[in-house]
CHARMM internal coordinates of N, CA and C (Angstrom, degrees):
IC EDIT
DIST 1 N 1 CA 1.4647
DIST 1 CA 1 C 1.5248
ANGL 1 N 1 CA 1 C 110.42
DIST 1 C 2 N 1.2958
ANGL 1 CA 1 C 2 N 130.00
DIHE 1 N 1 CA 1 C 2 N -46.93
DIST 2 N 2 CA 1.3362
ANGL 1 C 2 N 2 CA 150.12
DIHE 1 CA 1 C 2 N 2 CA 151.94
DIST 2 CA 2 C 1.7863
ANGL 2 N 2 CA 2 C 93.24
DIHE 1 C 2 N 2 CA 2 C -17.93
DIST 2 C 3 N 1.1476
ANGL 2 CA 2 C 3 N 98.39
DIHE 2 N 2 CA 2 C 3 N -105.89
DIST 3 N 3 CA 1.7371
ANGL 2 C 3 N 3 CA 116.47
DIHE 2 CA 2 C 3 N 3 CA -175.47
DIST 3 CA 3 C 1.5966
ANGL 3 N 3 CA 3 C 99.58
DIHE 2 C 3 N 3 CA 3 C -17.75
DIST 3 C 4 N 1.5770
ANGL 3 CA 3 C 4 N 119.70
DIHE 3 N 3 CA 3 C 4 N -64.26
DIST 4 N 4 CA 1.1865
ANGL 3 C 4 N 4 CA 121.92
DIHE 3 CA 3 C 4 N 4 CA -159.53
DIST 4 CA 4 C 1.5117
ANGL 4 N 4 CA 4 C 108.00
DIHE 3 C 4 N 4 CA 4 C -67.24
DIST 4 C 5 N 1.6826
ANGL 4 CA 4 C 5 N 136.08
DIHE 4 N 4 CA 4 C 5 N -33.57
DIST 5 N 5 CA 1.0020
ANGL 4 C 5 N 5 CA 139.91
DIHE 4 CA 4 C 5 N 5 CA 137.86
DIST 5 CA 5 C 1.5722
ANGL 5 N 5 CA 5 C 144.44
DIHE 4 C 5 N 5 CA 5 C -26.73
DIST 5 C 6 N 1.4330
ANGL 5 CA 5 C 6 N 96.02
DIHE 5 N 5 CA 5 C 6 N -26.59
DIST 6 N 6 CA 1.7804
ANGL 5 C 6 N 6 CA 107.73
DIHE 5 CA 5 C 6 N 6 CA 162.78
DIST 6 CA 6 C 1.1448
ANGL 6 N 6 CA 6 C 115.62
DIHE 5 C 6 N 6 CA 6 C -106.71
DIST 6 C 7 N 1.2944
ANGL 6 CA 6 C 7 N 125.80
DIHE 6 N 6 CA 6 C 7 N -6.81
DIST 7 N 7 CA 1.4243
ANGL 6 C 7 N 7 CA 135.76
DIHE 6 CA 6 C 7 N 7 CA -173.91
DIST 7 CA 7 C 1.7573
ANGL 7 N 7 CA 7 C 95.00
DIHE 6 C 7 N 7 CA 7 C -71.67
DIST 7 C 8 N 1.6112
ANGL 7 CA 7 C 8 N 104.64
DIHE 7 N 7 CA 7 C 8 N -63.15
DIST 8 N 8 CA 1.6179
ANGL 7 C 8 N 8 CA 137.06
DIHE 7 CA 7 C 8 N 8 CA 169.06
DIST 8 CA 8 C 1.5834
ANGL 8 N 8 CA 8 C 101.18
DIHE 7 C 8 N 8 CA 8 C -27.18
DIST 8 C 9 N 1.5357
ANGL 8 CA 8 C 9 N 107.41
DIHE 8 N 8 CA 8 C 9 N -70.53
DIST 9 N 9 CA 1.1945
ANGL 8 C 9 N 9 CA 105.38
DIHE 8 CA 8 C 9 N 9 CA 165.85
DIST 9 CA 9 C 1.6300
ANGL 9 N 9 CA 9 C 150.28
DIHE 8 C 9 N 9 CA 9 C -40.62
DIST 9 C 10 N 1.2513
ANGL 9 CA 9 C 10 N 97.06
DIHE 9 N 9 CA 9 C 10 N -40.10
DIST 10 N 10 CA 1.6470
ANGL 9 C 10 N 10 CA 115.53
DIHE 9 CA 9 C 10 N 10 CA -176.26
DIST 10 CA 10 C 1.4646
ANGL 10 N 10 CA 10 C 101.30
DIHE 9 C 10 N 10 CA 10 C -89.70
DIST 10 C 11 N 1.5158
ANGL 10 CA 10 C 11 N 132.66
DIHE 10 N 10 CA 10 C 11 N -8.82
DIST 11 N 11 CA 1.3012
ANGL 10 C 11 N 11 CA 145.62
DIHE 10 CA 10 C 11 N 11 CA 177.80
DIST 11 CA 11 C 1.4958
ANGL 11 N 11 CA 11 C 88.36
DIHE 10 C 11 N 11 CA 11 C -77.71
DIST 11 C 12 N 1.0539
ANGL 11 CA 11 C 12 N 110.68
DIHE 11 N 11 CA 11 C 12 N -47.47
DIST 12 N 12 CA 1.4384
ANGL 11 C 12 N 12 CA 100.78
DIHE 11 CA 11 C 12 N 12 CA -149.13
DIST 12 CA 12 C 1.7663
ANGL 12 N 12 CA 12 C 110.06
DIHE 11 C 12 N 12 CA 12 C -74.80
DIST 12 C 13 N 0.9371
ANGL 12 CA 12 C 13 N 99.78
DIHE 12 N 12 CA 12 C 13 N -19.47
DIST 13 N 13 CA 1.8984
ANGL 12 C 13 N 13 CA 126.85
DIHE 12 CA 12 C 13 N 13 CA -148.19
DIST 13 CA 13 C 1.2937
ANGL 13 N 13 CA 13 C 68.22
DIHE 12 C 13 N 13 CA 13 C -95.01
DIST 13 C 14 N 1.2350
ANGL 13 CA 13 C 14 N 146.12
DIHE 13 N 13 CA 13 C 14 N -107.70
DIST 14 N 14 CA 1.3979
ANGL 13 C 14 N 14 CA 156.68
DIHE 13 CA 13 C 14 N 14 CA -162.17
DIST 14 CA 14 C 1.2667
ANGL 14 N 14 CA 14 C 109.52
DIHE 13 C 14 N 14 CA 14 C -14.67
DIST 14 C 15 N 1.5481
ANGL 14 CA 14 C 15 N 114.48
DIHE 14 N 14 CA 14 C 15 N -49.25
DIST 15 N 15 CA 1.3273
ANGL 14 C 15 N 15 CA 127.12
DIHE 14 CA 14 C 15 N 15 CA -172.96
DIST 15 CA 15 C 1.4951
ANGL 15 N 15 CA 15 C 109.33
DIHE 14 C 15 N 15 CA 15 C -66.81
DIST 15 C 16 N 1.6803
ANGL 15 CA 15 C 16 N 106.50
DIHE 15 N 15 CA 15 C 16 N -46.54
DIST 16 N 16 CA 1.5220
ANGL 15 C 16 N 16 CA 100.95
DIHE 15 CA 15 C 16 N 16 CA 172.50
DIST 16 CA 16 C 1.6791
ANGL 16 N 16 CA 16 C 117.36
DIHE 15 C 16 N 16 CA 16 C -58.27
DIST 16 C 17 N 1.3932
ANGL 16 CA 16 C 17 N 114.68
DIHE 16 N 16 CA 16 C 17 N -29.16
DIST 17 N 17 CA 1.4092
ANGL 16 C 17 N 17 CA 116.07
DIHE 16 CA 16 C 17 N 17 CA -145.09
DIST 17 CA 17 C 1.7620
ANGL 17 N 17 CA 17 C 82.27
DIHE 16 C 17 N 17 CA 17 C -88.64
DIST 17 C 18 N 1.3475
ANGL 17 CA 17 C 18 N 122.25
DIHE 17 N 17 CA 17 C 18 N -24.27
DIST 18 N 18 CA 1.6475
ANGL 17 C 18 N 18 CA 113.85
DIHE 17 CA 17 C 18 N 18 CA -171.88
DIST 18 CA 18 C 1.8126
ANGL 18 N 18 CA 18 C 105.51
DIHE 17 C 18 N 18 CA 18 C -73.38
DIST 18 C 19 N 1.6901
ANGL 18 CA 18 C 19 N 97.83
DIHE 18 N 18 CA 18 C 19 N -45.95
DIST 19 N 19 CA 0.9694
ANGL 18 C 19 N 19 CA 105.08
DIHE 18 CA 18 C 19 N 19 CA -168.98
DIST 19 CA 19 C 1.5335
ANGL 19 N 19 CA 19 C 125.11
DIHE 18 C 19 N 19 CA 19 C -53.79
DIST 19 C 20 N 1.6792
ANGL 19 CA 19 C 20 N 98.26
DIHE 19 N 19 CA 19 C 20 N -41.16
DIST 20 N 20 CA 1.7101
ANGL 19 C 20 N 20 CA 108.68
DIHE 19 CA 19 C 20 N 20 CA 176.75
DIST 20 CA 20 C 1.4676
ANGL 20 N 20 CA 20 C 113.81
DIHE 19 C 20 N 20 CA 20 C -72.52
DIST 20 C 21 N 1.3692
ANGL 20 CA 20 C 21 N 114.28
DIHE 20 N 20 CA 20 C 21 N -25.18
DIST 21 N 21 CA 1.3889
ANGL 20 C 21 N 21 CA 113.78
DIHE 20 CA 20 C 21 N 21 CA 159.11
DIST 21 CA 21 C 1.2707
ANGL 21 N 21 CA 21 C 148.84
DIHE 20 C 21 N 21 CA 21 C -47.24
DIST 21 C 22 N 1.9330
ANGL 21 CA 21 C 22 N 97.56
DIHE 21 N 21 CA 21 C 22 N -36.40
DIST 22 N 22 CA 1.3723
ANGL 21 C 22 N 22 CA 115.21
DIHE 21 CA 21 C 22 N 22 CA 166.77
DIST 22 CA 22 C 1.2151
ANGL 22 N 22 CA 22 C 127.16
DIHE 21 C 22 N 22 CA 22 C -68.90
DIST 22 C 23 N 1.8260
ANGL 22 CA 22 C 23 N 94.08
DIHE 22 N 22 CA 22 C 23 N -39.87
DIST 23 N 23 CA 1.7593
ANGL 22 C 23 N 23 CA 103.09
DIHE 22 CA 22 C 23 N 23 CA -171.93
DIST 23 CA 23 C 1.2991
ANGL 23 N 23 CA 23 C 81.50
DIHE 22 C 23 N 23 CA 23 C -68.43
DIST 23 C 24 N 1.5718
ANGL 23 CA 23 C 24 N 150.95
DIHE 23 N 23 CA 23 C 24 N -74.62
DIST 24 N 24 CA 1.2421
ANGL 23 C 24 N 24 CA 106.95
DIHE 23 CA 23 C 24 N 24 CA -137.48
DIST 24 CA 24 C 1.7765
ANGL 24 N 24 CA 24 C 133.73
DIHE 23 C 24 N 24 CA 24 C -87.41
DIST 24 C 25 N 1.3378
ANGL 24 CA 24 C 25 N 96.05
DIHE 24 N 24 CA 24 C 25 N 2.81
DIST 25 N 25 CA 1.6358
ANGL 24 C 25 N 25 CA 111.16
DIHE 24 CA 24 C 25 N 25 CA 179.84
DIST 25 CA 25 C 1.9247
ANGL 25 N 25 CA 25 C 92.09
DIHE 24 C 25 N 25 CA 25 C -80.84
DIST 25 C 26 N 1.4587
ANGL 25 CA 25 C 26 N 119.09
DIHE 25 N 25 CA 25 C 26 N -32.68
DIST 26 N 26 CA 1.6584
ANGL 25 C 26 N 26 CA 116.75
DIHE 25 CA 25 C 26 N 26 CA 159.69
DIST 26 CA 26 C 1.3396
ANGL 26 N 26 CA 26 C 114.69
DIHE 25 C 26 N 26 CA 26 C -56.10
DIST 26 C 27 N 1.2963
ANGL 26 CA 26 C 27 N 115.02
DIHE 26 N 26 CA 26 C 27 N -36.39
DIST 27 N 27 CA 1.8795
ANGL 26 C 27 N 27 CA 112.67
DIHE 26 CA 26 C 27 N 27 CA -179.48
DIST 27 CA 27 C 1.4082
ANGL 27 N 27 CA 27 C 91.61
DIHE 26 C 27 N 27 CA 27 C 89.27
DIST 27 C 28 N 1.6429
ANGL 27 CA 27 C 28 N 124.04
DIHE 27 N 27 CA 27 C 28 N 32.88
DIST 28 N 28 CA 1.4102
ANGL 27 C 28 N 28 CA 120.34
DIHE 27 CA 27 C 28 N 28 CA 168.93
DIST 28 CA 28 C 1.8577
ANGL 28 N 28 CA 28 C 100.35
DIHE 27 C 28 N 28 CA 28 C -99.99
DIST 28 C 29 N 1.1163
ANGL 28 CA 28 C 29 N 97.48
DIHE 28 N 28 CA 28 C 29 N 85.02
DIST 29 N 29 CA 2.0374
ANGL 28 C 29 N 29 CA 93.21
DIHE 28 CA 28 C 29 N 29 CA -169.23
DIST 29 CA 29 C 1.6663
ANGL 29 N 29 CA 29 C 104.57
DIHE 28 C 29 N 29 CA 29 C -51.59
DIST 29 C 30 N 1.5246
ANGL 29 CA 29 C 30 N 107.68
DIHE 29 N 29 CA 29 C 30 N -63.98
DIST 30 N 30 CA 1.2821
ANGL 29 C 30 N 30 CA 135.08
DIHE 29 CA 29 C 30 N 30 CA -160.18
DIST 30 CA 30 C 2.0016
ANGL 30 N 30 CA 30 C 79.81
DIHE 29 C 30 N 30 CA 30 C -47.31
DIST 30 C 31 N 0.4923
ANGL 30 CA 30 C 31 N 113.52
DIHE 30 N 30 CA 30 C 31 N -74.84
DIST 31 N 31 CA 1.8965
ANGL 30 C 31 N 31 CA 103.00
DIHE 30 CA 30 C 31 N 31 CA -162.12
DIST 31 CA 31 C 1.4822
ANGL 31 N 31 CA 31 C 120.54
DIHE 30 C 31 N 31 CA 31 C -66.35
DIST 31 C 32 N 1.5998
ANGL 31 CA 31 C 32 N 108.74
DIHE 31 N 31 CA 31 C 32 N -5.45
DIST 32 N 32 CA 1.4056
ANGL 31 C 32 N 32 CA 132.74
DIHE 31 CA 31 C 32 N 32 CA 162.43
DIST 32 CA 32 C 1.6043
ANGL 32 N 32 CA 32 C 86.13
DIHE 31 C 32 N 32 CA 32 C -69.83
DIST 32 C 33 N 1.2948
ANGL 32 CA 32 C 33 N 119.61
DIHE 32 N 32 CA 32 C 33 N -79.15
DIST 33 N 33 CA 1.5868
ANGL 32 C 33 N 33 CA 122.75
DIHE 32 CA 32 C 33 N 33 CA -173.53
DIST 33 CA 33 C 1.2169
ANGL 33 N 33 CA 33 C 114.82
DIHE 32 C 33 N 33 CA 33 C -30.47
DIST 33 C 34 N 0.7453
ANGL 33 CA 33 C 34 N 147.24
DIHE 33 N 33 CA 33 C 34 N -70.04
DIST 34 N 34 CA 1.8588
ANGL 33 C 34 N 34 CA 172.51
DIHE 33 CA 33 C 34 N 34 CA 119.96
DIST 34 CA 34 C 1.5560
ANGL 34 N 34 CA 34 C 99.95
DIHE 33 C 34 N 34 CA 34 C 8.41
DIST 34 C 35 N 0.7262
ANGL 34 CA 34 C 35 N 129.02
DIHE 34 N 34 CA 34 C 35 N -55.40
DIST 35 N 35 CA 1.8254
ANGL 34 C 35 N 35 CA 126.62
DIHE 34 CA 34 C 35 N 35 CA 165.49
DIST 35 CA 35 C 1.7902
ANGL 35 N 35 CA 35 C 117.55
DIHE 34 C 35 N 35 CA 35 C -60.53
DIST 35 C 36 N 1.0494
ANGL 35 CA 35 C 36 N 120.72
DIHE 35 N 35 CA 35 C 36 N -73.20
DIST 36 N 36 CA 1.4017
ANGL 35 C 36 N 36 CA 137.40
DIHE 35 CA 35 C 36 N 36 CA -160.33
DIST 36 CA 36 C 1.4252
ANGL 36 N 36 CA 36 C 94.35
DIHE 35 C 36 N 36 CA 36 C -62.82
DIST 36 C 37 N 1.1540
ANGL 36 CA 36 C 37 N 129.38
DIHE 36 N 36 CA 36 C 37 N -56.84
DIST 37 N 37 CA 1.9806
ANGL 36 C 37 N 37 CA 115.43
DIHE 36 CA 36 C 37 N 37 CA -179.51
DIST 37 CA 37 C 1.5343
ANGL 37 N 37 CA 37 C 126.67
DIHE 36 C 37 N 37 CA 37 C -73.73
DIST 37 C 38 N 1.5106
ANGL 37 CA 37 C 38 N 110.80
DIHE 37 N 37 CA 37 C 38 N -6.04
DIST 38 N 38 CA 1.4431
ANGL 37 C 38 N 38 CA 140.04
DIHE 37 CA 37 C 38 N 38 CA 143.19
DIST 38 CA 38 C 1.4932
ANGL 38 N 38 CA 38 C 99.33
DIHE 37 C 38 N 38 CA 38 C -42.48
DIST 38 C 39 N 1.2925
ANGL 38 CA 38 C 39 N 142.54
DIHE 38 N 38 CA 38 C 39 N -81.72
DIST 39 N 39 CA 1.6283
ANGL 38 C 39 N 39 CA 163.24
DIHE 38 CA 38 C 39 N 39 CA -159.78
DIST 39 CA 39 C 1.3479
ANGL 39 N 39 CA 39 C 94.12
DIHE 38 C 39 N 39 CA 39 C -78.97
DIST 39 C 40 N 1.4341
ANGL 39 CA 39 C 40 N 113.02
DIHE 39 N 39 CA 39 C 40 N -42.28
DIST 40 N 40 CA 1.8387
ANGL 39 C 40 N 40 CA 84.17
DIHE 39 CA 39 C 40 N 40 CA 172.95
DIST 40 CA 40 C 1.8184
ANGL 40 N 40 CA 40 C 121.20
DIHE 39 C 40 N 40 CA 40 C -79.51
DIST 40 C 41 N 1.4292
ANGL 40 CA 40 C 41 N 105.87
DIHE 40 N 40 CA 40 C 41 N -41.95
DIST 41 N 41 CA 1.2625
ANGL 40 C 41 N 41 CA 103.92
DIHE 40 CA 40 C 41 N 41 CA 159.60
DIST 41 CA 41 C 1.6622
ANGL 41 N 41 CA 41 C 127.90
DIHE 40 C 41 N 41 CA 41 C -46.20
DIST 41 C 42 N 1.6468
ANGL 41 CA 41 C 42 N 125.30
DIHE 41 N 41 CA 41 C 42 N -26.86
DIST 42 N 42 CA 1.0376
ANGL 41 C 42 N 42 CA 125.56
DIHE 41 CA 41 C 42 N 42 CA 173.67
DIST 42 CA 42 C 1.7830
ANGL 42 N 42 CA 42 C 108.36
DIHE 41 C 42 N 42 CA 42 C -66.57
DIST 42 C 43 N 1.4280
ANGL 42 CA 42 C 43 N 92.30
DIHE 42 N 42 CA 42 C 43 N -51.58
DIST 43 N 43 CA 1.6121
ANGL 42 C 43 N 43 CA 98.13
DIHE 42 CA 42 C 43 N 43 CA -168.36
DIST 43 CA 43 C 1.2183
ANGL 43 N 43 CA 43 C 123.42
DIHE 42 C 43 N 43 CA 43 C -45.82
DIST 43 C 44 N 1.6043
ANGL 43 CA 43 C 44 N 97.16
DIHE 43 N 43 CA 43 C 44 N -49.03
DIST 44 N 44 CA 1.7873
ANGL 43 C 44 N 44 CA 109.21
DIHE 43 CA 43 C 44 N 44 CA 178.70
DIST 44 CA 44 C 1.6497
ANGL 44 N 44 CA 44 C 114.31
DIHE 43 C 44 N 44 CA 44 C -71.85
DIST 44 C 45 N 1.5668
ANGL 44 CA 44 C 45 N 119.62
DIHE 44 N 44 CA 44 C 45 N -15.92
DIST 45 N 45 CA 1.2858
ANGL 44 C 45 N 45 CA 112.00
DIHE 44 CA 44 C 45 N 45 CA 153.87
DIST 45 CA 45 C 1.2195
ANGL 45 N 45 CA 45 C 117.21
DIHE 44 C 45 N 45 CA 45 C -68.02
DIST 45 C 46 N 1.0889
ANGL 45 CA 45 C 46 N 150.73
DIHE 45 N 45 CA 45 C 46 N -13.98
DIST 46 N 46 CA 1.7323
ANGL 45 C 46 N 46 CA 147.96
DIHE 45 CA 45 C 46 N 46 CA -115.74
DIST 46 CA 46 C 1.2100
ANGL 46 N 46 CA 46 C 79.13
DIHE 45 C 46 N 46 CA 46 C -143.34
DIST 46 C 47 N 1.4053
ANGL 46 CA 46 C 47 N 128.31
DIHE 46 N 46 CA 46 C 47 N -64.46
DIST 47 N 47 CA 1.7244
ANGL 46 C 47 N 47 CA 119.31
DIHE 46 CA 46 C 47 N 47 CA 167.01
DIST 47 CA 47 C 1.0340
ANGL 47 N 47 CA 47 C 147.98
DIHE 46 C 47 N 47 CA 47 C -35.32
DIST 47 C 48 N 1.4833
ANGL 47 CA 47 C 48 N 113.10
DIHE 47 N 47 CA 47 C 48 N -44.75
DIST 48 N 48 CA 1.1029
ANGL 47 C 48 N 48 CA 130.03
DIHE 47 CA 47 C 48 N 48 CA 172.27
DIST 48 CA 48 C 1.4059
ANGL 48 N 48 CA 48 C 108.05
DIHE 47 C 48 N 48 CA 48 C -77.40
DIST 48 C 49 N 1.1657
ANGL 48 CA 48 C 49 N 119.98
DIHE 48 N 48 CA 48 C 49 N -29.23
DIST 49 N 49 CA 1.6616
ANGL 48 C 49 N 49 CA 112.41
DIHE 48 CA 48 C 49 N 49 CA -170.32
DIST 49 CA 49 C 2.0660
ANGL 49 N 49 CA 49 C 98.34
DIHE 48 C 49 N 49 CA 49 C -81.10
DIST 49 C 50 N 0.9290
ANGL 49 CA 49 C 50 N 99.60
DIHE 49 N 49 CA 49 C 50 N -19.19
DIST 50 N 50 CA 1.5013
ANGL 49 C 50 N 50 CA 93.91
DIHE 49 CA 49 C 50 N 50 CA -172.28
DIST 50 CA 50 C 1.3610
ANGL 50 N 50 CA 50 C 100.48
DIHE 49 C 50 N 50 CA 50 C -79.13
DIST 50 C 51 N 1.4778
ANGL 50 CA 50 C 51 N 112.88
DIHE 50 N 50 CA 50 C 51 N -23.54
DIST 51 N 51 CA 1.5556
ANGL 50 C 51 N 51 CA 123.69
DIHE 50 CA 50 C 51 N 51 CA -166.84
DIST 51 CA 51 C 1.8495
ANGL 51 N 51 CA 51 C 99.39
DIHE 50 C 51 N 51 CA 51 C -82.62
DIST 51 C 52 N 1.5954
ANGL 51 CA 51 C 52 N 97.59
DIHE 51 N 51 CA 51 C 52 N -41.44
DIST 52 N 52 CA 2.0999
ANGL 51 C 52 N 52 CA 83.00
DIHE 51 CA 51 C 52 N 52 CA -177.32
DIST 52 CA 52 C 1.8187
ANGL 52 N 52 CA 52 C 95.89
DIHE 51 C 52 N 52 CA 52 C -74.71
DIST 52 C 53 N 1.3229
ANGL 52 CA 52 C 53 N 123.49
DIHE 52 N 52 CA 52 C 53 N 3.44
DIST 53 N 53 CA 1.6794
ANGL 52 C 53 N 53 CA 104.15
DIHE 52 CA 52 C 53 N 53 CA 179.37
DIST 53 CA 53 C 1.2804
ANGL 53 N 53 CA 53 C 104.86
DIHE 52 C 53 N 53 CA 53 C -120.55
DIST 53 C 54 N 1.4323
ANGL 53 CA 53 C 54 N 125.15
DIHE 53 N 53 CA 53 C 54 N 20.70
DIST 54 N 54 CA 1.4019
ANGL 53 C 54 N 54 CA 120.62
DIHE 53 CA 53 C 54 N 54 CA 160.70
DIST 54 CA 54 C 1.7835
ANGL 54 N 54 CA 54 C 104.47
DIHE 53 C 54 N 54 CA 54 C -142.36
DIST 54 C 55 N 1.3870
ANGL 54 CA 54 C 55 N 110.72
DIHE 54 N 54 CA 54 C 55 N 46.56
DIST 55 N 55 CA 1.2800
ANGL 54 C 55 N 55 CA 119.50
DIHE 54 CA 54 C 55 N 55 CA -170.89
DIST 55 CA 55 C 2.0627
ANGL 55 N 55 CA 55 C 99.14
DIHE 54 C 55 N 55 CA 55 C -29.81
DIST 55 C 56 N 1.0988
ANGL 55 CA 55 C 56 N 123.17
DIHE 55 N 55 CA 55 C 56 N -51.49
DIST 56 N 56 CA 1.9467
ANGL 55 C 56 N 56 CA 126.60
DIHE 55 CA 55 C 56 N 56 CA -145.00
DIST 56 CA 56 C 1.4794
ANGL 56 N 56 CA 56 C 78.99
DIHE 55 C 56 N 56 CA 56 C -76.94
DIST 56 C 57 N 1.4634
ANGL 56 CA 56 C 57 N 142.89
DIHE 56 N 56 CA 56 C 57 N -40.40
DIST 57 N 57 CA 0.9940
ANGL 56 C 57 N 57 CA 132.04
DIHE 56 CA 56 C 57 N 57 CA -167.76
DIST 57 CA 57 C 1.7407
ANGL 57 N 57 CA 57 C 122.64
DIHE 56 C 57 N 57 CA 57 C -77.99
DIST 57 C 58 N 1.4706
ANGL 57 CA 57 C 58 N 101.43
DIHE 57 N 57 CA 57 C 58 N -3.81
DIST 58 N 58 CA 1.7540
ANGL 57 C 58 N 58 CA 109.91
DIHE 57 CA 57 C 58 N 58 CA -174.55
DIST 58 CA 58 C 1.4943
ANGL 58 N 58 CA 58 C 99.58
DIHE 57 C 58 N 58 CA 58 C -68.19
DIST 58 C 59 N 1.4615
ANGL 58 CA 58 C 59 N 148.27
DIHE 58 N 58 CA 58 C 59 N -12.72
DIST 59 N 59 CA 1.3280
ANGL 58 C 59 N 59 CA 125.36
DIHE 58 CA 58 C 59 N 59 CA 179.60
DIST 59 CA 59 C 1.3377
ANGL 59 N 59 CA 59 C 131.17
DIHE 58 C 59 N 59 CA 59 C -60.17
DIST 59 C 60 N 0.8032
ANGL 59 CA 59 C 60 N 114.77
DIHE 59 N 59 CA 59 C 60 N 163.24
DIST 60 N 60 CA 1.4813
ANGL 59 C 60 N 60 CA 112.44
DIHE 59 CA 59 C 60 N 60 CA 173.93
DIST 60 CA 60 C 1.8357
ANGL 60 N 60 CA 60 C 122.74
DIHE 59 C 60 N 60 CA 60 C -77.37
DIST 60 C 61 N 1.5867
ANGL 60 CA 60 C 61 N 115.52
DIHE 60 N 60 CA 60 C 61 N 24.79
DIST 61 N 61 CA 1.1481
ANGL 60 C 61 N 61 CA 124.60
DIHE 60 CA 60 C 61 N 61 CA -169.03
DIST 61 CA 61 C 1.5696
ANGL 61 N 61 CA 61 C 155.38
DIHE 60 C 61 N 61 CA 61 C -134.07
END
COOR INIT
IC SEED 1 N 1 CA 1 C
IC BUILD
């Protein structure tokens, strides 16, 4: 269930990252906008969660 859950995930991420790609090679900015802080908001969740399950590894080192 795990596996099939990141699979879900990385579908999705991809999908944003094609999608914002199109709008902006279309010159559709506004839905370029609307995509890309979607993926950053994902990322910095995705970080942090790896960070509360590998707490010794959060240093900077």
């Amino acid at each position: 269930m795990k596996k099939a859950l990141t699979i879900i995930q990385l579908a999705i991420v991809s999908g944003l990252i094609i999608y914002g790609t199109i709008c902006l090679y279309m010159g559709d900015f506004i839905g370029a906008y609307a995509a890309f802080p979607v993926l950053l908001v994902y990322y910095v969740w995705f970080v942090a969660k790896k960070r509360r399950q590998n707490p010794e590894k959060a240093g900077d080192g």
